[in-house]
C-alpha positions in Angstrom: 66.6 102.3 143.9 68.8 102.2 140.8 71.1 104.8 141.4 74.2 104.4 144.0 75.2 106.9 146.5 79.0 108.5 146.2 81.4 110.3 148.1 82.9 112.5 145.5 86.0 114.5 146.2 86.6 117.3 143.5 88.3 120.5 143.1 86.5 123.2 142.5 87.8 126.5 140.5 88.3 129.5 143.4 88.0 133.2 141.9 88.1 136.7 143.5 87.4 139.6 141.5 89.3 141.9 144.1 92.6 143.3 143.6 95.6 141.1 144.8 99.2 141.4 145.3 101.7 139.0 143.5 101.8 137.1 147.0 98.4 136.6 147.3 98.1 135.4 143.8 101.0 132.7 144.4 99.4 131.0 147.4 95.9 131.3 145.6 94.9 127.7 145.0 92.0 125.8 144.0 89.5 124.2 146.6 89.2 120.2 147.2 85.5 120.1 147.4 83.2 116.5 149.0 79.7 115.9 148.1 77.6 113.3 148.6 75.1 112.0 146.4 73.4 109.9 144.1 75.2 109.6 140.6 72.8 110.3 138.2 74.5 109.7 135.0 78.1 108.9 134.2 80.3 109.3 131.0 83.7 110.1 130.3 83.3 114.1 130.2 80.4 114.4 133.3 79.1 113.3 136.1 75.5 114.1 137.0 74.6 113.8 140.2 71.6 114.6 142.8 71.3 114.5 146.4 67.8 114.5 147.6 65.0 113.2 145.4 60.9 112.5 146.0 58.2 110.0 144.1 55.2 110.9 143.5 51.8 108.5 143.7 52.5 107.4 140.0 55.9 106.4 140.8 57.4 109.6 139.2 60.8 110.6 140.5 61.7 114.4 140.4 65.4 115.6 141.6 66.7 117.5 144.3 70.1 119.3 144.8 71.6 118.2 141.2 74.8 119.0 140.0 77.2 118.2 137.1 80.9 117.8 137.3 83.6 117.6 134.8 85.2 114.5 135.3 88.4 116.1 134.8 87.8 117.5 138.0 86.5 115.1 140.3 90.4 113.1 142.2 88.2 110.3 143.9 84.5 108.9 144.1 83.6 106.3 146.3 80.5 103.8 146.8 78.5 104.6 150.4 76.9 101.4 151.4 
């Protein structure tokens, strides 16, 4: 297969639409999120990945579980082997 698997460690914007005190709000932080997956596509403002996948008799590939990140989120990927 041409596309590589990752381990992709990102953070991922947290939001609450209750009502908070000012403490609450000063230890709210952002999540570090992992996925695993195939990278789709790469550039320098996404990544496009997809984690499960199927081909069809005629060698057709359709995607599974796909996702896009903003690269300006994602702190490490790395190559599974």
């Amino acid at each position: 297969m041409k596309y590589k698997k990752y381990k992709i460690t990102w953070i991922d914007p947290t939001g609450d639409s209750g009502w908070h005190s000012a403490e609450e709000i000063d230890e709210f932080e952002c999540e570090d999120c992992v996925i695993e997956a195939y990278v789709y596509y790469k550039d320098k403002k996404t990544v496009k990945t997809f984690a499960s996948y199927s081909i069809s008799k005629k060698g057709e590939m359709t995607f599974g579980d796909v996702n896009v990140l903003p690269t300006a989120t994602i702190k490490s990927m790395k190559v599974i082997k």
